[in-house]
C-alpha positions in Angstrom: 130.5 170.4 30.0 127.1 171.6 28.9 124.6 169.4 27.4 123.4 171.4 24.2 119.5 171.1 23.8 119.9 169.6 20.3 121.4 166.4 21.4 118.0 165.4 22.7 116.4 166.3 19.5 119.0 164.9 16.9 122.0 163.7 19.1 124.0 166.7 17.4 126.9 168.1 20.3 128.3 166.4 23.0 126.4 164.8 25.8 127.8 165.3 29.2 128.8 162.4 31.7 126.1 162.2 33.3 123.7 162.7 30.3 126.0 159.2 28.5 125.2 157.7 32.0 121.9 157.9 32.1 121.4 156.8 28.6 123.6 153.1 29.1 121.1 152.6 32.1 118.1 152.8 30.3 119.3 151.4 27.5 118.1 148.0 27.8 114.1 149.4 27.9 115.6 150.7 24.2 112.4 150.1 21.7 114.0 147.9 18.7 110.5 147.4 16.6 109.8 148.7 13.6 109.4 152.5 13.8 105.9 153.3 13.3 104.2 155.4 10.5 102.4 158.6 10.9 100.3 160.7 8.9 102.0 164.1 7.8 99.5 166.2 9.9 101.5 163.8 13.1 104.8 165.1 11.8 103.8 168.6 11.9 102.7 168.6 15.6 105.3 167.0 16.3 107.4 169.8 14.5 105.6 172.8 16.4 106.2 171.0 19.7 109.5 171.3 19.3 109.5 174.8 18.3 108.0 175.5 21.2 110.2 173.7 23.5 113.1 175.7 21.9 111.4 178.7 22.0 111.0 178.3 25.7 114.2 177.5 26.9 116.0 180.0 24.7 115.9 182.9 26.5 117.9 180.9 29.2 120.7 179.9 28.1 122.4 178.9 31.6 119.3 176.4 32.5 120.9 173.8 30.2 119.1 170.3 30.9 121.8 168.6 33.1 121.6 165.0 34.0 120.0 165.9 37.6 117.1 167.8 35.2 116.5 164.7 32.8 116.3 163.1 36.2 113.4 164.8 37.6 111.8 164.7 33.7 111.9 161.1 34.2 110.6 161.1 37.8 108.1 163.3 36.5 107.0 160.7 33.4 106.3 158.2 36.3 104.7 160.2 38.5 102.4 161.1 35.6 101.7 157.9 34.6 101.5 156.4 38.3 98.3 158.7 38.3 96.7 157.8 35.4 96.6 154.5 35.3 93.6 153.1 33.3 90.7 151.0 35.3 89.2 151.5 38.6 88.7 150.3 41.9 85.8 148.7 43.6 87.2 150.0 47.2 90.2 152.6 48.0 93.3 152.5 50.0 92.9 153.9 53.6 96.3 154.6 55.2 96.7 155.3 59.1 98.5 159.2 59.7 98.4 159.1 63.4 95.6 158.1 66.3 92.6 155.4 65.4 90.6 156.4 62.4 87.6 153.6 62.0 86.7 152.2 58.8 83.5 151.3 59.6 83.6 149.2 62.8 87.3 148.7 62.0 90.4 150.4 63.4 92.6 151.4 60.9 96.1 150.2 62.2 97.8 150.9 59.6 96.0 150.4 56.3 92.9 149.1 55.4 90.1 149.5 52.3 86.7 151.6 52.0 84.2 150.6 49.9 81.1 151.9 48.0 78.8 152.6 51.3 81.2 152.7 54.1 82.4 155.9 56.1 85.7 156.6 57.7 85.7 158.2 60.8 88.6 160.0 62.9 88.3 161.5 66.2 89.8 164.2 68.1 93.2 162.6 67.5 93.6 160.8 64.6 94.2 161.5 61.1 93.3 159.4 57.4 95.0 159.2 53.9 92.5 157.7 51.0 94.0 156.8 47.9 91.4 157.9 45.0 91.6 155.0 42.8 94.5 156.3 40.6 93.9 160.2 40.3 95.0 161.2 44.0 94.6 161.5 47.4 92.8 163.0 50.0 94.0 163.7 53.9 91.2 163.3 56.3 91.7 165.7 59.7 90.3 165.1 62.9 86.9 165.1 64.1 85.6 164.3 60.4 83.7 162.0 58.7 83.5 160.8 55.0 81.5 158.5 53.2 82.5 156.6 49.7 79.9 157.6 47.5 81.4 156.2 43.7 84.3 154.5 42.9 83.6 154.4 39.4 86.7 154.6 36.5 84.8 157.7 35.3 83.2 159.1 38.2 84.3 158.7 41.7 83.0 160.5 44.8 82.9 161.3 48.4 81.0 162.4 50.6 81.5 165.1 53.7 79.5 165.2 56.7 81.5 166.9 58.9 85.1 167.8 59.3 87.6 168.9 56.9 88.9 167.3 54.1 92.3 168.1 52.0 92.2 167.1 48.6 95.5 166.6 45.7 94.0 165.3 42.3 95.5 164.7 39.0 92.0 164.2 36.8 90.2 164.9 34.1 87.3 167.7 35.3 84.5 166.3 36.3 86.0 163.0 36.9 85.9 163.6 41.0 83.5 165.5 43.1 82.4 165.8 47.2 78.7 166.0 48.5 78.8 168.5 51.3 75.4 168.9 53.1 74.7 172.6 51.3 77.0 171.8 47.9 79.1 170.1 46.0 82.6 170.1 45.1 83.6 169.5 41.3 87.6 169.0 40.9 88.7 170.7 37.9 92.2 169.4 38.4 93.4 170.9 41.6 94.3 170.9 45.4 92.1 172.5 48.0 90.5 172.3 51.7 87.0 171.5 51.9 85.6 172.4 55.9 82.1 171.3 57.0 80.9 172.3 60.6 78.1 170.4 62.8 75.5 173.2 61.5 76.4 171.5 57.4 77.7 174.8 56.5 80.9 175.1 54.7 84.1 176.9 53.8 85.8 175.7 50.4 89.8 177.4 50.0 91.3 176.6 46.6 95.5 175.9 46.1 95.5 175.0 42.6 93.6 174.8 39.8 90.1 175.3 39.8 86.7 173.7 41.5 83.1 174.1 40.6 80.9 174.6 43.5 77.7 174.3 43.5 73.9 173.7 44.6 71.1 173.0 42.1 71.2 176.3 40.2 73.7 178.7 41.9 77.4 177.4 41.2 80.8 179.6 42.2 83.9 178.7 40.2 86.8 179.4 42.4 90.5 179.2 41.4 93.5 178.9 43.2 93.6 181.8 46.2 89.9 181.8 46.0 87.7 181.2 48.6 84.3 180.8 49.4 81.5 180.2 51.9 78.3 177.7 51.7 75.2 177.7 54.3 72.6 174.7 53.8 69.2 175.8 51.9 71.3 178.8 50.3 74.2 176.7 48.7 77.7 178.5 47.7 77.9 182.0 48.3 80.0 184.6 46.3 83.7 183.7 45.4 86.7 186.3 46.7 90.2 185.9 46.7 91.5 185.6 50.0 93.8 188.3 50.4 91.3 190.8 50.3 90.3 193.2 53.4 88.2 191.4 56.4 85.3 194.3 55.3 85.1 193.0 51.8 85.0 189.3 53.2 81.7 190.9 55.7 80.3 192.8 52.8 80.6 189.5 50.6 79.1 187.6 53.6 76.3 190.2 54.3 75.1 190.0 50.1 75.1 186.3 50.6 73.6 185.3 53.9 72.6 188.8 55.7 69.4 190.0 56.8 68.2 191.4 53.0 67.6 194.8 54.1 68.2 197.2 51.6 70.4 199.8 53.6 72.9 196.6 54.9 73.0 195.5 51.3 73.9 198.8 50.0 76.5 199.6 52.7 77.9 196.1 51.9 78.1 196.7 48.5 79.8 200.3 48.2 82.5 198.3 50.5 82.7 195.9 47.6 82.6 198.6 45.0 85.0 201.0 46.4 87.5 198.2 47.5 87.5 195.8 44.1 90.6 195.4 42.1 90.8 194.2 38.8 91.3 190.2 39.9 88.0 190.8 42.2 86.1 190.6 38.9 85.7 187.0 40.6 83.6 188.2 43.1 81.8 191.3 40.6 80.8 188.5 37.9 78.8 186.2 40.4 77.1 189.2 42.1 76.1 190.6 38.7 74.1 187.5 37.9 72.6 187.3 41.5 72.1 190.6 42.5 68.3 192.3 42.4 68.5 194.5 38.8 69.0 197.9 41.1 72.5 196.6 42.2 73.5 195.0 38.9 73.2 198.7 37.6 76.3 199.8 39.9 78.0 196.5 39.6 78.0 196.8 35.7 79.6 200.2 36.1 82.5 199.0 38.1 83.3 196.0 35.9 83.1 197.8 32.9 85.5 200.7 34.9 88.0 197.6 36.1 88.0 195.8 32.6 86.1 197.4 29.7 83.3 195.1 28.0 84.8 193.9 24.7 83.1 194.1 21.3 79.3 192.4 21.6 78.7 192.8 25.4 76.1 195.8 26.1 75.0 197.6 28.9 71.3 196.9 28.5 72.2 192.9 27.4 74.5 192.2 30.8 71.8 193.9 32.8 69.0 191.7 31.4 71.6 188.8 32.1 72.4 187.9 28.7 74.2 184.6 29.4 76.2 184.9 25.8 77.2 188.3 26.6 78.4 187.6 30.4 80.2 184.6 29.0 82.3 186.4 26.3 82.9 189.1 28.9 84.4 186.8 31.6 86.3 185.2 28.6 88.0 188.6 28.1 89.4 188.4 31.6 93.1 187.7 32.1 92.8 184.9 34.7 91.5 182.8 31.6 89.2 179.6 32.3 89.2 176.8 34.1 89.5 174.6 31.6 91.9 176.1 28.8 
């Protein structure tokens, strides 16, 4: 039988089994206080939620929330919560993957705890879990080396020297960063790879979400499928989605970290040009802001060509870098923001 969506609203319809189940084994974490009071303005958000849950599962019809679904929803719940648990830690959880990662002077045999100070080391075969206090996890590969930097409940950071670093977290932005030597990583709830090298430069690939990447002034905001580069004294180079051509990733490489002569950054930039899409407006915004006023020219041009400037965003006010007017133009693109 099929569980109409209404019986977890008002327990109208007719459950099935595994739904009446469910509901005798929880039943004894039943609340039987008073029912609270809330304000009216509580009742109507509480209204338009369910609207929108409705909405939502409307058009289909045949994913009916079976007893295996409310399952998962539960899981989920504790997961969530798991995650987010309030307080913080003074040192972290270090679990043993494979090998003899050091903790210090300690081998890890199978767990053991970093603190504020302290590195974790893994050689050419070993592996590292650390548990970030209660907002995720981070997988340590070989030949790396990480340093505990904060392990505050609002602020908690690492530290990469070298290696490469694989990071899951379930945050607030903001609330988790890593020190490379040429930038730093800002988690805007997300999952990437970090990679440093023995020369400190480094290679940031983004799963999900977003991260902020940057180096005093010059910053890169990267979402999931971005990628970008980093070189010590330069800091973060220009965003690009990964799938694009190996000439746009040289042409990218060439504006960031080339030589500077004019004709290399003008062949490397009509590859750009020519070969941009609409989503490699996240590589067109950062060089638009960076790029010598001579380039910006031919950069504005393509944007505007890819998606058209809305209403307050001039040619003469994005070429003078009108920070208002760039901002209101990257709100008008699709992907959205980071943090919306």
């Amino acid at each position: 039988m099929t569980l109409k969506d209404d019986y977890l609203w008002d327990r109208s319809g007719r459950p099935e089994p595994g739904m009446e189940k469910l509901e005798q084994q929880l039943g004894k974490f039943r609340h039987t206080g008073r029912t609270p009071s809330f304000p009216e303005e509580e009742f109507e958000k509480l209204r338009r939620r369910r609207q929108w849950f409705r909405r939502f599962f409307a058009p289909w019809p045949r994913l009916a929330l079976t007893s295996a679904s409310v399952a998962v929803l539960v899981a989920g719940i504790y997961f969530f919560g798991f995650f987010h648990r309030p307080g913080a830690e003074t040192a972290w959880a270090v679990t043993r993957l494979y090998g003899a990662p050091r903790v210090g002077a300690e081998t890890v045999v199978k767990t053991a705890r970093i603190s504020v100070g302290q590195s974790l080391v893994t050689d050419a075969r070993s592996r590292a879990r650390i548990r970030i206090g209660d907002i995720g996890e981070v997988e340590i590969e070989p030949n790396s080396r990480v340093r505990l930097l904060e392990a505050g409940a609002r602020k908690k950071g690492l530290a990469l020297d070298r290696g490469v670093l694989h990071a899951r977290i379930s945050a607030p932005p903001w609330q988790f960063y890593v020190d490379t030597p040429s930038a730093t990583a800002v988690d805007l709830g997300c999952e990437y790879t970090l990679t440093v090298d023995d020369s400190g430069a480094g290679f940031l690939r983004v799963t999900l979400g977003w991260v902020q990447f940057y180096a005093g002034e010059r910053q890169a905001l990267i979402p999931a499928g971005g990628v970008v580069k980093t070189r010590p004294g330069t800091g973060p180079g220009t965003p690009y989605f990964e799938d694009v051509s190996p000439q746009f990733q040289r042409a990218v490489e060439e504006l960031d970290f080339g030589s500077g002569e004019t004709a290399s950054r003008n062949s490397a930039l009509d590859v750009i040009l020519r070969e941009a899409r609409e989503q490699d407006v996240l590589t067109l915004f950062p060089l638009l802001i960076h790029s010598p006023e001579s380039e910006r020219r031919r950069i504005y041009d393509r944007l505007a060509e890819l998606i058209p400037p809305p209403a307050g965003v001039t040619r003469e006010g994005v070429l003078r870098r009108d920070t208002s007017q760039i901002n209101l133009w990257w709100e008008n693109w699709g992907l959205g923001h980071p943090q919306k």
